[in-house]
Z-matrix of the N, CA and C atoms (Angstrom, degrees):
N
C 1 1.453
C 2 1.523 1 108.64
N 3 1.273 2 111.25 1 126.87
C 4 1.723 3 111.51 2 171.25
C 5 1.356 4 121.77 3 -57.40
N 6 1.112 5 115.99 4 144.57
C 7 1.482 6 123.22 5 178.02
C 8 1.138 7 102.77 6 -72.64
N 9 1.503 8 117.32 7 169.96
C 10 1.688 9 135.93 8 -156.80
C 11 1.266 10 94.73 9 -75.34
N 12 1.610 11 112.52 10 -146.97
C 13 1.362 12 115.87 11 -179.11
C 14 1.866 13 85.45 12 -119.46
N 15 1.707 14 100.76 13 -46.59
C 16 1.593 15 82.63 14 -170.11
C 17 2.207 16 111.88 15 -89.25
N 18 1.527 17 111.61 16 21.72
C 19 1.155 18 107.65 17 124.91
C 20 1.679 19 157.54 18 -51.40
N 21 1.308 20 72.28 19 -46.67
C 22 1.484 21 100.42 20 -176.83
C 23 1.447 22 114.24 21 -64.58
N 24 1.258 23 115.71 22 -37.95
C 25 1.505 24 139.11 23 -158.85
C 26 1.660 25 100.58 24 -102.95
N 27 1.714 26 100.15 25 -17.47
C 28 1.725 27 99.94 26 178.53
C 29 1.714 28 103.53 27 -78.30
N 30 1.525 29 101.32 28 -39.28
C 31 1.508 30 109.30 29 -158.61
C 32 1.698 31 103.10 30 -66.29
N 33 1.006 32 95.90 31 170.12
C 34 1.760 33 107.98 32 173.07
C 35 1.432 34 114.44 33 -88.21
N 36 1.254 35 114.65 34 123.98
C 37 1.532 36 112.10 35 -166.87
C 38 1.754 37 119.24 36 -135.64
N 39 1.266 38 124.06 37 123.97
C 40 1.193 39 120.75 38 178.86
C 41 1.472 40 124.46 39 -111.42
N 42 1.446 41 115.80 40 172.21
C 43 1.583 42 111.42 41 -146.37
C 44 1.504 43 104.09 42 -55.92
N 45 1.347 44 119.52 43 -28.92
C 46 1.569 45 119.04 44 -159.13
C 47 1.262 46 104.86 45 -64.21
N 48 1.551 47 107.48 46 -34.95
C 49 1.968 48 122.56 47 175.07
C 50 1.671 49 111.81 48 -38.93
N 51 1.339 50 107.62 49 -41.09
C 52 1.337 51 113.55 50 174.07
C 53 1.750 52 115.02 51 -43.24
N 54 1.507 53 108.32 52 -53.52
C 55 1.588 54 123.93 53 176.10
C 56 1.620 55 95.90 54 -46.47
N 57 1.338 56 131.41 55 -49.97
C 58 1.409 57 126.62 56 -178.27
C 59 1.443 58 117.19 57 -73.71
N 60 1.369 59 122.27 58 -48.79
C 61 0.848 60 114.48 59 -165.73
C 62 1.768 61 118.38 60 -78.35
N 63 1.532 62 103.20 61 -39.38
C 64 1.599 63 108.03 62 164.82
C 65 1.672 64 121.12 63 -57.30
N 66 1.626 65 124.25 64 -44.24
C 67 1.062 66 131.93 65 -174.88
C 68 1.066 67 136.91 66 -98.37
N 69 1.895 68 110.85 67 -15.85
C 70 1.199 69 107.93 68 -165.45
C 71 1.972 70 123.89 69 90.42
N 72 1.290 71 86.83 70 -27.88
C 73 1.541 72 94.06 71 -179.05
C 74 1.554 73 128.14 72 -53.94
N 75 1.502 74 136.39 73 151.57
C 76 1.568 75 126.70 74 -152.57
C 77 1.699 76 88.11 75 -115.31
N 78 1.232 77 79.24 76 -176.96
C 79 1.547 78 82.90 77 -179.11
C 80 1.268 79 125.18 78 -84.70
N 81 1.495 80 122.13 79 0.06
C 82 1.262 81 113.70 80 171.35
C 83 2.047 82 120.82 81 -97.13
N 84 1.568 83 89.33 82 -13.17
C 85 1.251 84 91.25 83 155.34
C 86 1.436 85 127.54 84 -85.52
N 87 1.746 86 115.45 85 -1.54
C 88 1.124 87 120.25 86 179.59
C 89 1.802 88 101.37 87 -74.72
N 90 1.874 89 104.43 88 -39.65
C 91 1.573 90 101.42 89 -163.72
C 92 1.686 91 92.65 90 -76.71
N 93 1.155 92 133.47 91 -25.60
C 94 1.518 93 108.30 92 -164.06
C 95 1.640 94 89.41 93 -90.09
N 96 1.086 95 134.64 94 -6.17
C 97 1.820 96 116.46 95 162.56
C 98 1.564 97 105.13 96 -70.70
N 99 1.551 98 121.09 97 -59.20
C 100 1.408 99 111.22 98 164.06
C 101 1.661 100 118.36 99 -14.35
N 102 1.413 101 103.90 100 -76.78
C 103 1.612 102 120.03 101 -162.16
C 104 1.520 103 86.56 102 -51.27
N 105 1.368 104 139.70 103 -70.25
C 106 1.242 105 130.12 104 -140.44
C 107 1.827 106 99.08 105 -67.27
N 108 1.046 107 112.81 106 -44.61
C 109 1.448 108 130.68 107 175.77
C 110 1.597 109 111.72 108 -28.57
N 111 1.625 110 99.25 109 -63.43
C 112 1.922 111 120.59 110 -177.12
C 113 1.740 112 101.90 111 -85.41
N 114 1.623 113 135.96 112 1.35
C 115 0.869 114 131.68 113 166.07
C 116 1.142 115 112.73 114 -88.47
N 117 2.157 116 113.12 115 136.23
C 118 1.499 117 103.12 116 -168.90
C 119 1.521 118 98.52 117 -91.65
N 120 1.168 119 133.03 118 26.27
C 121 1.668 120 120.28 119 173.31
C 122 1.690 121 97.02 120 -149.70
N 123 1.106 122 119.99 121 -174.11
C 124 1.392 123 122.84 122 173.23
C 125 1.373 124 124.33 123 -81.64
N 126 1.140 125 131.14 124 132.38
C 127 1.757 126 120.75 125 172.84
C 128 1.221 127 100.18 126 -86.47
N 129 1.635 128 90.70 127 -173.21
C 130 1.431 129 125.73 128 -153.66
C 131 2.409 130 79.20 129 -125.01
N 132 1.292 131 94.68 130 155.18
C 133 1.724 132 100.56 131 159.84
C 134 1.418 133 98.55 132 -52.90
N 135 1.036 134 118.68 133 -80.21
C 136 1.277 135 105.75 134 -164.42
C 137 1.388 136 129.94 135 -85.58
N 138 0.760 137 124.87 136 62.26
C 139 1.891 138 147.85 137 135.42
C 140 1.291 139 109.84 138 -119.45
N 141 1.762 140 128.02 139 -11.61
C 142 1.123 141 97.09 140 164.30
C 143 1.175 142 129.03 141 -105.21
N 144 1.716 143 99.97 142 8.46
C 145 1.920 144 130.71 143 164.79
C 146 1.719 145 71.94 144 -55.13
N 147 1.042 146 94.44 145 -87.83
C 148 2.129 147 103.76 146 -162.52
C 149 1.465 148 122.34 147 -6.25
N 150 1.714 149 93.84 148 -61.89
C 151 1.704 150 117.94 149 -178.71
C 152 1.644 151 109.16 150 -54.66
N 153 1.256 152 114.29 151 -52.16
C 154 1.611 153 125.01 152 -175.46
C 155 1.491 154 109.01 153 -94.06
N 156 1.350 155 119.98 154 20.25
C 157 1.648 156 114.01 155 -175.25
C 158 1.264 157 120.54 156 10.23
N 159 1.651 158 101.88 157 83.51
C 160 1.159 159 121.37 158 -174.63
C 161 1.592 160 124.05 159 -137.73
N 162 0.959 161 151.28 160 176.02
C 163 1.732 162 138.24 161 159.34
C 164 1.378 163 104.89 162 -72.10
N 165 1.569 164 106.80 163 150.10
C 166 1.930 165 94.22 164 171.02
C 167 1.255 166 91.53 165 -63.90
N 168 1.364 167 137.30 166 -87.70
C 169 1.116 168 139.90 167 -147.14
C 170 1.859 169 106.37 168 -20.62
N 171 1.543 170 138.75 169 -54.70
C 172 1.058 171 153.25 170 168.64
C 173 1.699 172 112.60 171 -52.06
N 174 1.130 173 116.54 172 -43.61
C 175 1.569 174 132.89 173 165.88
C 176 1.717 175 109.81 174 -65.88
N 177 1.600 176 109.19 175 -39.03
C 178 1.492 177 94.59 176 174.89
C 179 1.335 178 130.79 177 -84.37
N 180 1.536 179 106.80 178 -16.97
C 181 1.429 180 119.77 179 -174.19
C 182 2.201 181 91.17 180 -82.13
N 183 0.595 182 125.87 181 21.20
C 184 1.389 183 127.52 182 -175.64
C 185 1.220 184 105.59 183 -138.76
N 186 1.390 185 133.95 184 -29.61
C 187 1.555 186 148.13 185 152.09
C 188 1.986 187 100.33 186 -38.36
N 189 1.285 188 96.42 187 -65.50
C 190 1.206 189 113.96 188 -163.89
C 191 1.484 190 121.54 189 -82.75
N 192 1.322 191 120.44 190 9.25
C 193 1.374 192 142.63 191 173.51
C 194 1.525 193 100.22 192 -97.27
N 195 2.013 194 114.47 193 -56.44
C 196 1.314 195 110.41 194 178.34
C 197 1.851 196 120.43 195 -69.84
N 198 1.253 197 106.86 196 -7.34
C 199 1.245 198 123.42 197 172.26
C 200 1.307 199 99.02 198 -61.61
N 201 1.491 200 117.02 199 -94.38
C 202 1.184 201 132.17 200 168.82
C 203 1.660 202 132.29 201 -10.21
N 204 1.649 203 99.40 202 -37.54
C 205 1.346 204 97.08 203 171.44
C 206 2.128 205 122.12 204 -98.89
N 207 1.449 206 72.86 205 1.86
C 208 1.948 207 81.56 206 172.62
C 209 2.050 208 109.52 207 104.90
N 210 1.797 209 95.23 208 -3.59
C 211 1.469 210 93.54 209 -142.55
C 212 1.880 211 97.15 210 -88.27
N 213 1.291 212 118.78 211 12.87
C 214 1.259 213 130.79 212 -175.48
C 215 1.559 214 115.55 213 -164.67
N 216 1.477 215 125.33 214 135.91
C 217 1.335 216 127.27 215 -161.78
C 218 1.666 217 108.35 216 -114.16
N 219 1.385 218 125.04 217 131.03
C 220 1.279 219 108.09 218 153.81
C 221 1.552 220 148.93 219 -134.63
N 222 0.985 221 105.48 220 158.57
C 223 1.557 222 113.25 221 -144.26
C 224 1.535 223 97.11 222 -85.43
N 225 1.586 224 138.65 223 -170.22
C 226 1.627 225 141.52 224 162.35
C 227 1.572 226 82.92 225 -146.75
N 228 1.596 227 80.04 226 131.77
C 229 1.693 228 95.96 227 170.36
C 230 1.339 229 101.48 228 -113.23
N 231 1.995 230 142.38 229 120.71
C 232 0.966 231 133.26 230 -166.84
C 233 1.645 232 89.51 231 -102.16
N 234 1.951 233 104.77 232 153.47
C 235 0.911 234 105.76 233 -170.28
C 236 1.913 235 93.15 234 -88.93
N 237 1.728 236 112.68 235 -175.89
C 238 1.038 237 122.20 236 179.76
C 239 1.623 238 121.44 237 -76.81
N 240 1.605 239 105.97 238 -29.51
C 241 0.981 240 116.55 239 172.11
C 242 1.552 241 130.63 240 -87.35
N 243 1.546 242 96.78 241 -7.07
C 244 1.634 243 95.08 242 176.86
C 245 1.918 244 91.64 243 129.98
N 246 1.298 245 108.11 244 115.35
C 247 1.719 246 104.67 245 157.02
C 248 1.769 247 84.99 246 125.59
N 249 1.544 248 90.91 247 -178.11
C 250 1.532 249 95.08 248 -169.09
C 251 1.970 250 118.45 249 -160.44
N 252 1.091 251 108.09 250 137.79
C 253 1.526 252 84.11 251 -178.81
C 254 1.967 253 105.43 252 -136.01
N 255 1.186 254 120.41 253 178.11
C 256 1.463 255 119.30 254 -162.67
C 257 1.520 256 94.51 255 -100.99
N 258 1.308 257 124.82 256 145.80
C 259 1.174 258 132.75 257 105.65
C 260 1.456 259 159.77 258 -114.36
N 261 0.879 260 122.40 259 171.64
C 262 1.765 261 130.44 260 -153.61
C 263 1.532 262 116.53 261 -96.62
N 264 1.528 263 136.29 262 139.57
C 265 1.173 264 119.82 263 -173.48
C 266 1.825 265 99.39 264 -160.89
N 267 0.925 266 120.69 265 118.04
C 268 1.866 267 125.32 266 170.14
C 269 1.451 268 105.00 267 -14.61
N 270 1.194 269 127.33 268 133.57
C 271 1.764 270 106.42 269 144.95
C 272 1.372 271 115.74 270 -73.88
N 273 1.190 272 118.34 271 170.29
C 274 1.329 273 120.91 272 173.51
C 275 1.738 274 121.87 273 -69.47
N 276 1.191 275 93.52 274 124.11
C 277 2.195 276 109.38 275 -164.30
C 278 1.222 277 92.42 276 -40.76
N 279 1.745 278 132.46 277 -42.27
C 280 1.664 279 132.68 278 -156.46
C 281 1.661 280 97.58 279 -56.74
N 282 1.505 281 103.98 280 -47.28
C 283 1.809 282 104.91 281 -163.70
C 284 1.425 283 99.05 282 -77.02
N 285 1.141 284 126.69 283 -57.43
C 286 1.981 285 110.10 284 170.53
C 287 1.023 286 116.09 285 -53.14
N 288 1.032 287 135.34 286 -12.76
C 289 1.459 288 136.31 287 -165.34
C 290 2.129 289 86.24 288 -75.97
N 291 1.989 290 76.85 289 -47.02
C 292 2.162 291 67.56 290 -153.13
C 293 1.613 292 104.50 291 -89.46
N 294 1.360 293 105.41 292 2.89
C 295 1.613 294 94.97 293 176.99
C 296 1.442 295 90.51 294 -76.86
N 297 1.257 296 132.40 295 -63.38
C 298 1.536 297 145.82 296 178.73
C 299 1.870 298 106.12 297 -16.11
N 300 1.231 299 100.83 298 -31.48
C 301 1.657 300 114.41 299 -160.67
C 302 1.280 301 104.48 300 -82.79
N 303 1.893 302 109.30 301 -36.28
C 304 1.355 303 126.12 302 -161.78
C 305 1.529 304 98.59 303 -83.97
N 306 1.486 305 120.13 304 -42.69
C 307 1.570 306 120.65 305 -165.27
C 308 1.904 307 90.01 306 -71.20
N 309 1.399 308 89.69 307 -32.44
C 310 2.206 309 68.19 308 -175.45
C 311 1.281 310 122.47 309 -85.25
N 312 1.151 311 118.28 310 -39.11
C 313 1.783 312 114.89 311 148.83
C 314 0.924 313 141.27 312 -13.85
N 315 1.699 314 99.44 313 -47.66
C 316 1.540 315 116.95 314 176.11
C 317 2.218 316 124.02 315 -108.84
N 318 1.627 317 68.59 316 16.44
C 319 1.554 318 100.99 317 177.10
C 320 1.606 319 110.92 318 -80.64
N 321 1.894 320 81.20 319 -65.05
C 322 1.375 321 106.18 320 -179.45
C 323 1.870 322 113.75 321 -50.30
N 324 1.569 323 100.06 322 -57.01
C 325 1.928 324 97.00 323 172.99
C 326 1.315 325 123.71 324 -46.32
N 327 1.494 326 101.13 325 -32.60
C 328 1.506 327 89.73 326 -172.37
C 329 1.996 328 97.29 327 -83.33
N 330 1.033 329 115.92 328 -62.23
C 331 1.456 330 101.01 329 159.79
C 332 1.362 331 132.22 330 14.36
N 333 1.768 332 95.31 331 -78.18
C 334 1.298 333 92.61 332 161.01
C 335 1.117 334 136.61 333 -102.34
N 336 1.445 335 143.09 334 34.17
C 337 0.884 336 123.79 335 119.75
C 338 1.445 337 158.70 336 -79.78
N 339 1.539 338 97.46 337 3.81
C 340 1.425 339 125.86 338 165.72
C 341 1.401 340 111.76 339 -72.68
N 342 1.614 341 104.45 340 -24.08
C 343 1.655 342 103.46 341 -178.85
C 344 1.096 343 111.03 342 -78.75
N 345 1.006 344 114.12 343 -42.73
C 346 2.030 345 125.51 344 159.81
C 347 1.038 346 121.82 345 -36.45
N 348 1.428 347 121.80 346 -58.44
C 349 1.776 348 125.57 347 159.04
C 350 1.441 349 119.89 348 -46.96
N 351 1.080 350 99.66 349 -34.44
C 352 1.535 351 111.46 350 -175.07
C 353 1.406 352 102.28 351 -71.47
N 354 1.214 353 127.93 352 -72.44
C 355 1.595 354 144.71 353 157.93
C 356 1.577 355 110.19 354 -25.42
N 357 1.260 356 117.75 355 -65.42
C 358 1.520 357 117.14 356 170.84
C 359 1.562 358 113.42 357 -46.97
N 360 1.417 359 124.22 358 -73.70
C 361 1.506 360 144.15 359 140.13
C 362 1.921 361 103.79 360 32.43
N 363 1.721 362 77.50 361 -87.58
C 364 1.348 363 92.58 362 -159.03
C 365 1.671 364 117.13 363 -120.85
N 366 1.418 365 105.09 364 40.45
C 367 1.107 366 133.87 365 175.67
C 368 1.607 367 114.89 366 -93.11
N 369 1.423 368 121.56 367 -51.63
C 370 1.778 369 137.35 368 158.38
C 371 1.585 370 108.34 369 -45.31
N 372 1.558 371 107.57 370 -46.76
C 373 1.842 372 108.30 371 178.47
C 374 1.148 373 113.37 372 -95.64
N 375 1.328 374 128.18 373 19.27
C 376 1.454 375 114.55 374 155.93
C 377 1.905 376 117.68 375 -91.37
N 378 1.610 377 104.03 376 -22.51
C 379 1.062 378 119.20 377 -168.86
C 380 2.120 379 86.06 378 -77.23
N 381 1.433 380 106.64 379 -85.21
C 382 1.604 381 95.41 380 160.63
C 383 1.355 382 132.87 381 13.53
N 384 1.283 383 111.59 382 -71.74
C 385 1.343 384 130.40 383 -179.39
C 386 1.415 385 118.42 384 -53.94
N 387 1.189 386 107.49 385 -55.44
C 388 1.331 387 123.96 386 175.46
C 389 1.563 388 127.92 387 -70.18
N 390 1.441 389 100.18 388 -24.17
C 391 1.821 390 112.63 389 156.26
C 392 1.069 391 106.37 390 -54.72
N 393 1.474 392 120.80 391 -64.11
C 394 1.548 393 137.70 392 -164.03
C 395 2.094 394 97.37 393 -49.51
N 396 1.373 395 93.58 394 -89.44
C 397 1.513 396 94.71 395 172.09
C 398 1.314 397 121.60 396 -11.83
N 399 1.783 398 126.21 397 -65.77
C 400 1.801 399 131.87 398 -163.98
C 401 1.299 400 93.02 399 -64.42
């Protein structure tokens, strides 16, 4: 079961938490964003099976989650002789940074306007209530 909201906000939390908490993402897609991050060129799946001692197969399904969320790009390097294979590379922190900015913004509106419903809601039955009670 997910924790509350003012759990969440009790616990101690660091930037990488963001990757979880905005995306959903686990922690092993947290370490192969690390690896690609502290890598000075792009990998391949498997070196970063290697890096996270992991199966590719387990390394790609986590490839393809950070894919999915924008938070890593990848490239095809064709060989000379014919054929082709992928590699992997961070996006740049500035653009997650501001998509990250955009999903909470528009987190926050809807927020509040649920608080409004909420407020509207149960604003008529508090008055109610208090008839009943005198």
């Amino acid at each position: 079961m997910p924790d509350s909201m003012s759990e969440q906000l009790r616990r101690d939390m660091e930037c990488e938490g963001l990757l979880e908490c905005f995306h959903g993402l686990k922690e092993l897609d947290r370490e192969c964003f690390r690896v690609l991050v502290e890598a000075e060129e792009p990998l391949t799946v498997d070196e970063m099976a290697d890096a996270v001692e992991r199966e590719r197969s387990t390394a790609y399904r986590a490839v393809q989650r950070l894919l999915q969320t924008g938070f890593i790009e990848k490239d095809q390097i064709n060989y000379d002789q014919g054929g082709y294979y992928h590699v992997y590379s961070p996006t740049d922190p500035s653009q997650i940074a501001d998509d990250m900015q955009r999903m909470l913004n528009d987190w926050y509106a809807k927020m509040g306007q649920l608080i409004q419903e909420f407020e509207n809601k149960y604003e008529g039955s508090e008055t109610a209530t208090t008839a009943v009670e005198g």
